[in-house]
N, C-alpha and C positions, 0 to 999 in steps of 0.2 A: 227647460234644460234636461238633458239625457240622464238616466242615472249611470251613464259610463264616467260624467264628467270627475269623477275621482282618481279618474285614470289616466287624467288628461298627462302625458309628456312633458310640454310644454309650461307644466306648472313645476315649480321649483320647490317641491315637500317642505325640506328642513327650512328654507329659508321664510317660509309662508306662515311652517309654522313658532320661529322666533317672530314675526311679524305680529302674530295674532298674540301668542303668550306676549306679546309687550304692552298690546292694546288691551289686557285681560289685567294687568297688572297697573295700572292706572286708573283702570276703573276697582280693582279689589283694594288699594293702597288706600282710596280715596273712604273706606269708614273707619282701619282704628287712625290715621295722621288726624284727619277730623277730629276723631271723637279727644285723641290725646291733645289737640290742644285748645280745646271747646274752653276746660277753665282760663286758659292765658285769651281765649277771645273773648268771654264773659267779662272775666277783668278789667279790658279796656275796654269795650263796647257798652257793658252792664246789660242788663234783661234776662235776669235766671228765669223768668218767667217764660221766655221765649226759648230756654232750650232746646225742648224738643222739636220745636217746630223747624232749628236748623238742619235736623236730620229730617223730619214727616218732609218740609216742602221737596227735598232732593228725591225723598222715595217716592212719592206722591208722582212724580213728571218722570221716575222713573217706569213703576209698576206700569201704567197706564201706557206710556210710548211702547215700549218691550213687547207688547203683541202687536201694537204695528209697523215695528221694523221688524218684526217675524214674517207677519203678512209680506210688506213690499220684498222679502230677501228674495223670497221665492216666486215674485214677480219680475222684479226687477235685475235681479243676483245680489252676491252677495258684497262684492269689492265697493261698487257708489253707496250703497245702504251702511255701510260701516264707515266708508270713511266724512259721508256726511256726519254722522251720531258724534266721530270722533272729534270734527272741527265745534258741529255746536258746545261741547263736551269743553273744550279746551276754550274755547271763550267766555263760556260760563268759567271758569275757574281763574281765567285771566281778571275776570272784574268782580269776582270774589275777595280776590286778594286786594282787590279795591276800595270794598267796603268799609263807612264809615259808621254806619249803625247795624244793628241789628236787623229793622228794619230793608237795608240795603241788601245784607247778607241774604235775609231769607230767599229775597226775590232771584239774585242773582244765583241762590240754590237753586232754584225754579230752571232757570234756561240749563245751569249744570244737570239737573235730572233729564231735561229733552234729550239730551246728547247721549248720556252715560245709559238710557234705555236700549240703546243699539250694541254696546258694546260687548257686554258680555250674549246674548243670544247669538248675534251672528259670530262672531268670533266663533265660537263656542261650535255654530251648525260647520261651519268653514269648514273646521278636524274631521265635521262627519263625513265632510262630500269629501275628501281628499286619501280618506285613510280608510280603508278596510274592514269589514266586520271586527277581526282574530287583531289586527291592528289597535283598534280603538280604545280598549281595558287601559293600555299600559299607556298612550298617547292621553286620554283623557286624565289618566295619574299624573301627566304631568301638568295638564293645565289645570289640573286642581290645586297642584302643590304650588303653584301660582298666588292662589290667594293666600296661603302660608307665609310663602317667599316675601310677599309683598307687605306680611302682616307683622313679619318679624322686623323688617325694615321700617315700616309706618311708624310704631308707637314708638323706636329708637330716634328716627328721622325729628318726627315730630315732638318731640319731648327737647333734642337737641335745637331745633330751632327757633323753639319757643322761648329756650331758656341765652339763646346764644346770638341769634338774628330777627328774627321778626314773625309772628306766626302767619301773618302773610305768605310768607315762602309755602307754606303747608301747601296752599292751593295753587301755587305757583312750580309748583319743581315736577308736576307731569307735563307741564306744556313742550320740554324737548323730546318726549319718550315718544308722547304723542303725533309729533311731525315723525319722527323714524318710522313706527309704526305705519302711519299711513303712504309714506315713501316705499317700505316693503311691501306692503300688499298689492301696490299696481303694478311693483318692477319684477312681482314672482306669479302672483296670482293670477292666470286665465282661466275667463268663464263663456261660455257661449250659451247666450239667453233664445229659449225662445220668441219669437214673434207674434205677440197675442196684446188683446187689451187691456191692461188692468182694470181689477175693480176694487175701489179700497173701499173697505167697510165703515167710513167717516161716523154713520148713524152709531153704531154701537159703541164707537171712541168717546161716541157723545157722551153719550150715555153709561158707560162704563167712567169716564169721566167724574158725572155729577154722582155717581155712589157710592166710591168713592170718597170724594173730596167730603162729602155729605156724612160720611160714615167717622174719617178723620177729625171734619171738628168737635163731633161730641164725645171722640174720646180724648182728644187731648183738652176740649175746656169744661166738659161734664164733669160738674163738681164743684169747678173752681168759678168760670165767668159768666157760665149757662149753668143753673139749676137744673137737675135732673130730672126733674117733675115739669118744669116749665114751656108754656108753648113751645119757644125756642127749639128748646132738643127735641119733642115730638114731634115738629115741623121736620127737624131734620133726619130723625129717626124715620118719618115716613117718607122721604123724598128720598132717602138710601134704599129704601124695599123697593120702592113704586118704581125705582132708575133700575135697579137691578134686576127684576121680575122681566117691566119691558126688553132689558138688554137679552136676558136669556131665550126672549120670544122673536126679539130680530133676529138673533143668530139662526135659529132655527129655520126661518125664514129667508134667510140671505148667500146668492149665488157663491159668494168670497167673506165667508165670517172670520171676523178676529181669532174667534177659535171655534175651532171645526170640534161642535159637542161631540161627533161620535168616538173622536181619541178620548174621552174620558169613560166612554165604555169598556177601554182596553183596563182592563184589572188592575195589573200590574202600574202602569199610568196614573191611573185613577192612584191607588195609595202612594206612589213617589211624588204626584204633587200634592196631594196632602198633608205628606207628612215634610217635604218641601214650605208649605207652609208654616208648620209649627217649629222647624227648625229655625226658620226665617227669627220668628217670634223670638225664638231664644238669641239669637245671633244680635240683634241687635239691642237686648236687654243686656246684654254683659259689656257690647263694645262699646254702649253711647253711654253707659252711667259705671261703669266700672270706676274708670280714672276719676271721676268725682267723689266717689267712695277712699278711693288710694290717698288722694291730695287734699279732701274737703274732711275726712275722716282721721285717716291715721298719720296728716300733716305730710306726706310725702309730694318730693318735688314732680314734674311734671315729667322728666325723664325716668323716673323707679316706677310712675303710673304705665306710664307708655310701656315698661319691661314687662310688667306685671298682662298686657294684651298679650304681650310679646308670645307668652308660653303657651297661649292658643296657637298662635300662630307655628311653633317649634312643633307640637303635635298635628297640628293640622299637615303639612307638605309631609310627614313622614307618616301617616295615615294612609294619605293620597296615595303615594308612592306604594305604598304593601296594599291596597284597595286591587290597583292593576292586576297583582301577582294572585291575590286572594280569589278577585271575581273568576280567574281560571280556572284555580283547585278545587272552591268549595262553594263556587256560585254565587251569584248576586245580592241572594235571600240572606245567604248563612255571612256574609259579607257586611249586609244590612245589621243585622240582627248584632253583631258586635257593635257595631258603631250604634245603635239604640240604646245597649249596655250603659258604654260611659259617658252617652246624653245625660241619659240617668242620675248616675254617679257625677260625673261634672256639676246637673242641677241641684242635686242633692247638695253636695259639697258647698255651695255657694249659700244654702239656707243656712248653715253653722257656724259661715264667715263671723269671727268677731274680729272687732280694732288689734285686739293682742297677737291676732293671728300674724299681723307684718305683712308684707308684700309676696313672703314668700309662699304664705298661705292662699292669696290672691293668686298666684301663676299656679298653684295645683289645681286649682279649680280649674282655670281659664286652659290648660293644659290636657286635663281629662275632653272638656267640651271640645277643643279642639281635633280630637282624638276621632270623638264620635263624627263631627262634621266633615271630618276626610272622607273616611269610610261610607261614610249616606252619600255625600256631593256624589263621588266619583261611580257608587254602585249605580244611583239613580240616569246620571247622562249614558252611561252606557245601555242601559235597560231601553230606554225612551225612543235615542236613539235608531237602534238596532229594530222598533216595532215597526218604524215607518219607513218609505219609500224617499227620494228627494225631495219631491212634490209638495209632503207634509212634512220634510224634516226641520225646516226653517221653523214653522208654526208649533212646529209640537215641542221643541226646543225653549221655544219664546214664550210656551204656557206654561210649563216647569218653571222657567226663571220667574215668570211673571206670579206665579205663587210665592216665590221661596221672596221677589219683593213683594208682594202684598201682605205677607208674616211680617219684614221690615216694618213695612207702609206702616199696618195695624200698631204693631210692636211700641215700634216708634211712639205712635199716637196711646196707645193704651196702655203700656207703661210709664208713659210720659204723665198722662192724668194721674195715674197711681202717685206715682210720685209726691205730684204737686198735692194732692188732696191729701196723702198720708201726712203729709209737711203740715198745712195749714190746721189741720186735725190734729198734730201732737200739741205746734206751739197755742193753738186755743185750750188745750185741756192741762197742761204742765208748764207753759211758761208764765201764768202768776205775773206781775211787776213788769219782771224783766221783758216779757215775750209780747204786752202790750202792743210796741208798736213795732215788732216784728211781722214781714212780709216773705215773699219767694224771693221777693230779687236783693232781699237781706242775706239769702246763701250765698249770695256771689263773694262776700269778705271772707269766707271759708276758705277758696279757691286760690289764692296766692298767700304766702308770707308773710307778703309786706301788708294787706289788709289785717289778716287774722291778730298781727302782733298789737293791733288797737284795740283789739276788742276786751271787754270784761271778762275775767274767770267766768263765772255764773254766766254771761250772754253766750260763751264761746261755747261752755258747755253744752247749753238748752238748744243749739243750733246743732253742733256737733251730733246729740241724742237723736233731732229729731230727724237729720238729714240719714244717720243711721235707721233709726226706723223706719222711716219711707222706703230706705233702698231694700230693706229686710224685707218686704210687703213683693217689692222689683223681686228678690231672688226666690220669693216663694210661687210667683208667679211663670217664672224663668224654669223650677223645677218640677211643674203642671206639665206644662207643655214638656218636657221631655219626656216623661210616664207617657202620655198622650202618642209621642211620637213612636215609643217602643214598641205600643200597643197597639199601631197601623203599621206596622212594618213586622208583626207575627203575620198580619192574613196577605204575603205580599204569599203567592203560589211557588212552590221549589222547585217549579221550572219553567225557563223562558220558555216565550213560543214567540218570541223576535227574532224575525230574521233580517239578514244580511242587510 
């Protein structure tokens, strides 16, 4: 495809791009609605043990497709590449809502990650090919304030339907957005592809793949069901290296790579998706365990939890929106470099959390982080963007996101271990008597009311301590990785050398 194709007439801007922000917002809606009503699905389903793995399997089938619908966009275009991602996407969430265990859920997470890997990269590349260098800043503000928009809505959504209909609906209320969205994109959106072969890089999906997947289980059961010293994790610790050394030798190797190593030469690149990464890490450390903090901790209902995301999400879109106006005045860098600030400060904030704090203390925290992740999201697509040509912009789009989920992915999995290990490690050294024949999936009584009111002072206590402690372990990890992120985003250069 030409790169005039942004110019094309015949493509209907505004309409394409309510098309895309719809498709951007089902797939952004889908972590705090999730994460708020995770304890009302623990409750009925039971398996606190298996939490995190409802979020690892969705990132897991997400990270990993996201560079190859990057790949095919730029083969194929961008309109059948998205609106495939969107129907897998929207099936997987139909029979989520289906789910009778735990075990049902995880999987039916699984075909939902296939789908939702498409959505936000090409969505995302769509703005680029359609909208103007000078254009982009402010166009991208708003697709970031997307994830805001969706995020203020999510944990309201989901807190009200947990407590009022079923949390079923959670996974059930994108399936109409989703049919509009892909209704728009074919009735506005033309593209004219070139006539050429594909080649899809399947070898290194493989293999990217297994290390992956390889890399996820030891950190979400290292500790708890794998011993850390144990064959087991060594097997897997090495099948993660051996998969991932190979993957980075095929690409090197191969006519059509998942990702073309030499954008990570590009400087600037190179640090927005690493620090894409560690933001990733944070992002999904506050929105999968927060509400179990809110409702497992300081007894709050599953609607005050969901409020409590909510104020990430109030600073995030209004981040987004002055990120546009900002990347003009004072550049990308200096644009950056705020939003590192109150990574910072949000991370930090959330090591201090105590119970006495209330909810309200919980939405400052979640409010600062939200702040900073406007300001990064939106500096970073614009930078990335703007280095590459058409050719590479699908790809180079879909290795940023695909960082910012493999920080999930990790996240997910390694503060998910954190967790459960911090957990089992309090109740064996402090719960004495009571804590005997306490388990992980004994925090699931924490998580509703109606369990917690059975429980003994002293048990509800020692549960309470230790599920606080664990998550204290979560937010000191959560405020690493933000220092982390500040500190790759000083050597980002004070001035593009992207063009158009």
């Amino acid at each position: 495809m030409s790169g005039k194709a942004k110019k094309r007439p015949d493509t209907k801007r505004p309409y394409v791009l309510i098309a895309v922000m719809l498709a951007m917002f089902i797939g952004a809606i889908e972590a705090t609605i999730v994460a708020t009503a995770m304890p009302a699905i623990i409750g009925d389903l039971g398996g606190f043990a298996h939490y995190s793995w409802v979020f690892s399997a969705y990132l897991l089938m997400n990270t990993i497709t996201v560079l190859i619908y990057g790949k095919l966009s730029d083969l194929y275009g961008r309109k059948p590449v998205l609106t495939f991602g969107i129907s897998i996407f929207l099936i997987g969430s139909l029979l989520c809502g289906l789910a009778n265990s735990m075990k049902q859920l995880i999987i039916f997470r699984l075909i939902q990650g296939v789908g939702a890997g498409a959505v936000m990269p090409v969505a995302t590349t769509i703005v680029g090919d359609i909208y103007t260098a000078e254009e982009r800043a402010q166009v991208q503000g708003y697709l970031s304030s997307v994830w805001g928009i969706s995020a203020i809505m999510g944990p309201a959504a989901g807190g009200l339907l947990v407590e009022y209909i079923s949390w079923r609906w959670v996974f059930w209320v994108s399936i109409p957005l989703g049919i509009l969205s892909v209704i728009g994109i074919w009735l506005f959106l033309h593209e004219t592809i070139d006539k050429k072969k594909p080649k899809v890089d399947f070898v290194g999906a493989i293999l990217l793949t297994t290390a992956i997947s390889s890399l996820m289980i030891i950190l979400v059961e290292g500790g708890v069901r794998i011993s850390w010293g144990s064959p087991q994790a060594m097997g897997l610790a090495f099948m993660a290296c051996s998969a991932f050394l190979l993957f980075l030798l095929h690409e090197k190797k191969s006519a059509e790579p998942m990702v073309p190593l030499e954008i990570w030469k590009i400087r600037p690149i190179l640090i927005a998706n690493v620090v894409s990464f560690t933001t990733g890490l944070m992002l999904i450390g506050i929105s999968s365990f927060l509400p179990a903090y809110v409702q497992g901790v300081m007894e709050e209902s599953a609607t005050i939890a969901g409020f409590t995301l909510t104020a990430m999400s109030i600073g995030w879109p209004l981040a987004s929106t002055a990120a546009g106006k900002l990347i003009l005045k004072i550049g990308y860098r200096s644009t950056s470099v705020i939003g590192g600030v109150f990574l910072v400060l949000g991370g930090g904030l959330f090591v201090t959390i105590v119970p006495s704090a209330g909810p309200a203390g919980a939405a400052l925290c979640s409010f600062c982080v939200g702040i900073g992740m406007g300001l990064t999201t939106t500096s970073f697509i614009v930078l990335i963007q703007g280095a590459v040509n058409w050719k590479r912009r699908g790809s180079t789009t879909a290795a940023n996101m695909f960082m910012r989920n493999l920080g999930n992915t990790v996240g997910a999995a390694l503060l998910g271990g954190i967790l459960n290990s911090r957990l089992l490690q309090y109740f064996s050294e402090h719960g004495g008597h009571a804590g005997k024949n306490l388990t992980l999936d004994s925090t699931n009584m924490l998580l509703t009311e109606e369990q917690r009111s059975v429980l003994s002072g002293p048990v509800k206590s020692l549960m309470q301590e230790g599920l606080s402690f664990s998550l204290h372990s979560v937010y000191v990890a959560v405020f690493f990785f933000g220092i982390v992120s500040l500190i790759f985003i000083l050597f980002l250069p004070k001035k593009s050398n992207a063009a158009a």
